[in-house]
C-alpha positions as CSV (number, residue, x, y, z in Angstrom):
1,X,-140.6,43.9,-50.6
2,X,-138.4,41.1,-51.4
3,X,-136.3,38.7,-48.8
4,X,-132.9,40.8,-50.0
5,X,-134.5,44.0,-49.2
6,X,-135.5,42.9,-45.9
7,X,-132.2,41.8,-44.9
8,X,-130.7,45.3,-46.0
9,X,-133.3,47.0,-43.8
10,X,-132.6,44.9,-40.5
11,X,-128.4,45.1,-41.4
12,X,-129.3,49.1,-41.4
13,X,-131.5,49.2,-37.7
14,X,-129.5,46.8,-36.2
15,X,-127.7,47.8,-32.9
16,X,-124.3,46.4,-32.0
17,X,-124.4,43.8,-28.9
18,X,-124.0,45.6,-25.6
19,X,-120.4,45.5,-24.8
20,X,-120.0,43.8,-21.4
21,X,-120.9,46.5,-18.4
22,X,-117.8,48.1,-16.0
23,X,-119.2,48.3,-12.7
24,X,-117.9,49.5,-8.9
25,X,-119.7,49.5,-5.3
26,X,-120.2,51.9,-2.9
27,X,-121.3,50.6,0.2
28,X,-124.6,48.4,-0.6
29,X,-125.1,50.3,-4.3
30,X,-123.3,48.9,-7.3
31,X,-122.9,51.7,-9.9
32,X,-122.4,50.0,-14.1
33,X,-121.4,51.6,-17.6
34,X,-122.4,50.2,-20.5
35,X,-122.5,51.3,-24.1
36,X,-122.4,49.8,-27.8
37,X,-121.1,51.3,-30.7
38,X,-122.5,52.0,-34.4
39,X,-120.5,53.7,-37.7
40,X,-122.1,56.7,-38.3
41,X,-121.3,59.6,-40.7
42,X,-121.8,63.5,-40.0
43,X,-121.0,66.5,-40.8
44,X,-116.7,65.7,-40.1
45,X,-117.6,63.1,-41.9
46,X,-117.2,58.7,-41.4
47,X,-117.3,58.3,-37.3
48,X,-118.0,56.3,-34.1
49,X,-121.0,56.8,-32.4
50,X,-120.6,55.6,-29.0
51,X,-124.0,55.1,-27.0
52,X,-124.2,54.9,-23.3
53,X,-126.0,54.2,-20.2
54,X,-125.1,54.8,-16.3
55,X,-127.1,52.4,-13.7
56,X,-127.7,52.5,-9.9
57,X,-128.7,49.3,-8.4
58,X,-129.8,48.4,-12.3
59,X,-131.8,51.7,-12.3
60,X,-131.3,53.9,-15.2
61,X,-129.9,56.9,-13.9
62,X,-130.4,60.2,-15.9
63,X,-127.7,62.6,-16.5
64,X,-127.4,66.0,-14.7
65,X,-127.3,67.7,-18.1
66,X,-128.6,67.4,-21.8
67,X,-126.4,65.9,-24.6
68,X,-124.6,63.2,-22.2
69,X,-124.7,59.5,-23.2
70,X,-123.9,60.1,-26.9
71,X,-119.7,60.1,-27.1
72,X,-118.0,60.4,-30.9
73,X,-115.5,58.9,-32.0
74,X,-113.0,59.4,-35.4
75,X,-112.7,56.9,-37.5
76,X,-114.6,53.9,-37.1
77,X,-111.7,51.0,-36.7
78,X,-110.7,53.4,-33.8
79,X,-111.1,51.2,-30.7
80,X,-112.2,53.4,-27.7
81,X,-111.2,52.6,-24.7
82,X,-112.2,52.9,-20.7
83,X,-110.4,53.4,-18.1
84,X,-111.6,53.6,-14.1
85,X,-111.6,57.0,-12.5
86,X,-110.6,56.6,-8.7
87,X,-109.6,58.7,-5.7
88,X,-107.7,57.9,-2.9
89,X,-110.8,55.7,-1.9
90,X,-112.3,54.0,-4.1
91,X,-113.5,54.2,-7.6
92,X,-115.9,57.2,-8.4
93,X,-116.2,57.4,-12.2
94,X,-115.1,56.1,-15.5
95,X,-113.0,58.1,-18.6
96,X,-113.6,57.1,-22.7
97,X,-110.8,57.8,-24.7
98,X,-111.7,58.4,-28.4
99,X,-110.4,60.2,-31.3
100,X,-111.4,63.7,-31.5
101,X,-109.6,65.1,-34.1
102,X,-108.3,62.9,-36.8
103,X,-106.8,64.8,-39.7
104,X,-102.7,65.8,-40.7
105,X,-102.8,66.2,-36.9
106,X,-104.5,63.8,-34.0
107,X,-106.0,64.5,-30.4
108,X,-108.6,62.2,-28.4
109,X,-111.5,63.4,-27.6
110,X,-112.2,62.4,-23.7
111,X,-116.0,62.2,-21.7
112,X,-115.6,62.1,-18.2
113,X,-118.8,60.4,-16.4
114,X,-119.3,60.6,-12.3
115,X,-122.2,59.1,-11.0
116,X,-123.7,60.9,-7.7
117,X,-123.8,58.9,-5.0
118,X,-126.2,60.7,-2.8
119,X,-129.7,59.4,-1.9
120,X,-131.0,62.6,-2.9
121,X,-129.3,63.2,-6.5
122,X,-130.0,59.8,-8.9
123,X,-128.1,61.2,-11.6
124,X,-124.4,61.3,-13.0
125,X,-122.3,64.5,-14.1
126,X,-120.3,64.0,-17.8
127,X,-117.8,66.6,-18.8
128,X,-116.3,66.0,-22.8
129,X,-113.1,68.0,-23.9
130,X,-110.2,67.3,-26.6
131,X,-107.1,66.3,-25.3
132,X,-103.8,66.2,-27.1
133,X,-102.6,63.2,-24.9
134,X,-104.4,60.7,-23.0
135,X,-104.9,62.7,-19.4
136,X,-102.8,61.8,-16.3
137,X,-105.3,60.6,-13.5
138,X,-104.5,61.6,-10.1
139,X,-106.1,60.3,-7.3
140,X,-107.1,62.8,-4.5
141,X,-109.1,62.4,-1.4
142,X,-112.0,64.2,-2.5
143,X,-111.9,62.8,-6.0
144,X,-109.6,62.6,-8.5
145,X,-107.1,65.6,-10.7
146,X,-107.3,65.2,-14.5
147,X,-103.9,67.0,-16.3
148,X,-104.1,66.8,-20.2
149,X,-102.3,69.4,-23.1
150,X,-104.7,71.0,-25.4
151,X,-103.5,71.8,-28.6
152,X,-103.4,75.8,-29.7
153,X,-103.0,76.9,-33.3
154,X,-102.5,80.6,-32.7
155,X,-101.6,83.0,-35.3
156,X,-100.3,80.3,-37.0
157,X,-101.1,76.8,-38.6
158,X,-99.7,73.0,-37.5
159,X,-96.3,73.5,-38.0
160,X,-96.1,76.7,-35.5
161,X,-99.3,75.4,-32.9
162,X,-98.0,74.4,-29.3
163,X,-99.5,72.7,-26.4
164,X,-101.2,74.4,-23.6
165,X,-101.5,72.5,-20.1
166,X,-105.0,72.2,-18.6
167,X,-106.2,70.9,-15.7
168,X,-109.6,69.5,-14.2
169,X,-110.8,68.9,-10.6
170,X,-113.3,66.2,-9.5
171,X,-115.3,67.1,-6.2
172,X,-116.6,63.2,-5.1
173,X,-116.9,63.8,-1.6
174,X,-120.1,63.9,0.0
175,X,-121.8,61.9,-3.0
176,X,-120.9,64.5,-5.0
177,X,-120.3,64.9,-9.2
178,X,-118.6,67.7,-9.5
179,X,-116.3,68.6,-12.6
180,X,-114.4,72.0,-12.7
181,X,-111.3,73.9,-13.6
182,X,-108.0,73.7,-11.9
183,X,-105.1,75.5,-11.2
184,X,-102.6,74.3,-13.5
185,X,-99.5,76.1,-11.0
186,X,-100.4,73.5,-8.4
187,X,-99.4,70.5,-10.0
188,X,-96.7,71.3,-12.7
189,X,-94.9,67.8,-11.9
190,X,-98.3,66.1,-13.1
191,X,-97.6,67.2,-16.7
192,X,-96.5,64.7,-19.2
193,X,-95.9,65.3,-22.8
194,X,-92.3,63.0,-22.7
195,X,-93.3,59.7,-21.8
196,X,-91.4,59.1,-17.9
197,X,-90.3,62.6,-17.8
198,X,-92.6,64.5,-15.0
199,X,-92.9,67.9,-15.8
200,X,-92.2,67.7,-18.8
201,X,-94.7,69.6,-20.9
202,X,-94.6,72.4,-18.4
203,X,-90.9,73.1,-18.6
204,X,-91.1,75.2,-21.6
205,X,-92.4,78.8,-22.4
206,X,-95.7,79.3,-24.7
207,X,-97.7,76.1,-23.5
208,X,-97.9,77.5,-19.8
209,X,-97.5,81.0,-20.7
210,X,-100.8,80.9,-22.3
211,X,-102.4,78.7,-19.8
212,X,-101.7,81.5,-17.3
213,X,-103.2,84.1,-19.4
214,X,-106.6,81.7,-20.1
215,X,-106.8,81.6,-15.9
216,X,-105.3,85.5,-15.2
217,X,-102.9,83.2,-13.4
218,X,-99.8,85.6,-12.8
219,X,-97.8,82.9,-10.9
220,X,-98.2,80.4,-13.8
221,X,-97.0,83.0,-16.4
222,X,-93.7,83.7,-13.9
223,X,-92.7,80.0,-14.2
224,X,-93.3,80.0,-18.0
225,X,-90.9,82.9,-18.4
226,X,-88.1,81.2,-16.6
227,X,-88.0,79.1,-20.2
228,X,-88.6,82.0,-22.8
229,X,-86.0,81.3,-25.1
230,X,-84.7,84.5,-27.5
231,X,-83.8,82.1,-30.4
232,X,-87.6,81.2,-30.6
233,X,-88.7,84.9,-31.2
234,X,-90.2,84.6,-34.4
235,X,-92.0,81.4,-32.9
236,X,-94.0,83.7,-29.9
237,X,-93.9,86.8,-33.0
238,X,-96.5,84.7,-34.8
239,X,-99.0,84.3,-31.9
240,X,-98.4,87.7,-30.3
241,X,-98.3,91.5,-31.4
242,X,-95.0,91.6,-29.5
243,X,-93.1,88.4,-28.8
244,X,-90.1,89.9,-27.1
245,X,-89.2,89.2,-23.6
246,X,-90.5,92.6,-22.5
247,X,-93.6,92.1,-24.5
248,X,-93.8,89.3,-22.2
249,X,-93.2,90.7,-19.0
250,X,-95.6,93.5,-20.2
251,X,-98.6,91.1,-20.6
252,X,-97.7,89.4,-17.5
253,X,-98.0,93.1,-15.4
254,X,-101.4,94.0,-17.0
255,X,-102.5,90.9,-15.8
256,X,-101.6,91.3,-12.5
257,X,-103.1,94.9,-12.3
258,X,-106.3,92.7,-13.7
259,X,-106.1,90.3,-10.4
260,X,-105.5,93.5,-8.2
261,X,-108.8,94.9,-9.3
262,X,-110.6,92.1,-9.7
263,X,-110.0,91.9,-5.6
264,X,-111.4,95.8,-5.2
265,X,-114.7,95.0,-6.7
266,X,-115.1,91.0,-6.6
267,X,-117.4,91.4,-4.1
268,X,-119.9,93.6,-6.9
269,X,-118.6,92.5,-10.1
270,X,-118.2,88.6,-11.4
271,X,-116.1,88.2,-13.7
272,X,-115.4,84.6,-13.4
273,X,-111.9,84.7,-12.6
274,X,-111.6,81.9,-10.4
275,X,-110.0,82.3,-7.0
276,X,-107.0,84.8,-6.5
277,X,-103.3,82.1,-6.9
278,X,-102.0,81.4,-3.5
């Protein structure tokens, strides 16, 4: 094996420099992120490979569950960014903002990573979902709200796909990690898809429409058809078998028969509706 040879080998197995770790205290514990990147390809093809690790104290801390610390990226030149998660309190997590799909249409592709702070769980939580803008962070006393649009082809291709408002709910308190769906109806104001307009990507028909069908939310599908709008009926004929107004309103009755049963025999049958909408 010659000197050039070599060299080609090391450039291959060589891992970037660690970049420099993002760290926050609670009480006497210091909690750090760090990670280093590497171009990668796979089966999408030429991408970002970001590697991370979450300390305690400078303890490795595992994660809570399999296939966390990896994070992809598209492409390559792509910086990906990091930004604190806080609640009303203090800081409890940190958010990496990559591109998740990169093709004639763009969304980021978003990890989530909340470090317990209990004595008796050492671990962090990570949650990783596609987002079609970078997700609104709202501080809460128990943790923090996460409202993002996810992009939704439908029947149809790009030129007819719409965005549908989701929402996530950190659970912090307590030394707590906890990542799970929220009720979109609750905070409509935190939805952004016009820069400085609030509300803005929930003042419209489909996007929410759907939203409330994904979470047999009833309420949420009332609000949406406030904005159903007759001259975009070929629009909703494309992602539903009957896009007229009383198709609508007939979608939004069978799922509130599917609520009213789902009360009779919750307490034998789980269908993982969620709680019943206040």
């Amino acid at each position: 094996m010659n000197l050039w040879t070599v060299s080609v080998v090391i450039l291959l197995f060589q891992v970037p420099d660690t970049e420099p770790a993002k760290a926050f205290t609670v009480g006497a514990d210091t909690y750090s992120l760090t990670t280093r990147s590497r171009e990668v390809t796979n089966t999408l093809g030429r991408e970002q490979l970001i590697l991370y690790s979450v300390y305690k104290n400078g303890d490795f801390l595992h994660p809570s569950k399999q296939d966390a610390g990896r994070f992809f990226s598209c492409p390559f030149d792509r910086t990906v960014e990091i930004k604190n998660i806080s609640s009303e309190e203090r800081q409890i997590g940190w958010m990496l903002i990559g591109g998740g799909i990169c093709g004639n249409t763009f969304s980021y592709r978003i990890e989530l990573i909340i470090p317990r702070t209990s004595e008796h769980f050492p671990e962090y939580n990570h949650f990783t979902f596609i987002s079609k803008v970078i997700p609104n962070l709202i501080p809460t006393e128990n943790g923090a709200k996460v409202c993002f649009f996810e992009q939704n082809w439908g029947g149809g291709g790009t030129a007819t796909s719409f965005y549908v408002p989701k929402k996530l709910e950190i659970d912090a308190t307590r030394g707590r990690a906890e990542i799970t769906k929220g009720d979109v109806f609750e905070n409509l104001d935190y939805f952004e898809y016009e820069s400085g307009k609030p509300g803005s990507g929930t003042k419209t028909f489909l996007g929410p429409f759907v939203a409330g069908l994904e979470a047999i939310n009833p309420d949420l599908m009332r609000h949406a058809l406030q904005y159903y709008n007759e001259d975009d009926r070929d629009w909703y004929d494309v992602h539903f078998k009957d896009g007229s107004f009383e198709g609508m309103k007939s979608l939004l009755t069978k799922i509130e028969a599917l609520r009213s049963l789902h009360e009779e025999v919750k307490n034998v049958v789980d269908w993982g509706l969620g709680p019943q909408p206040e």
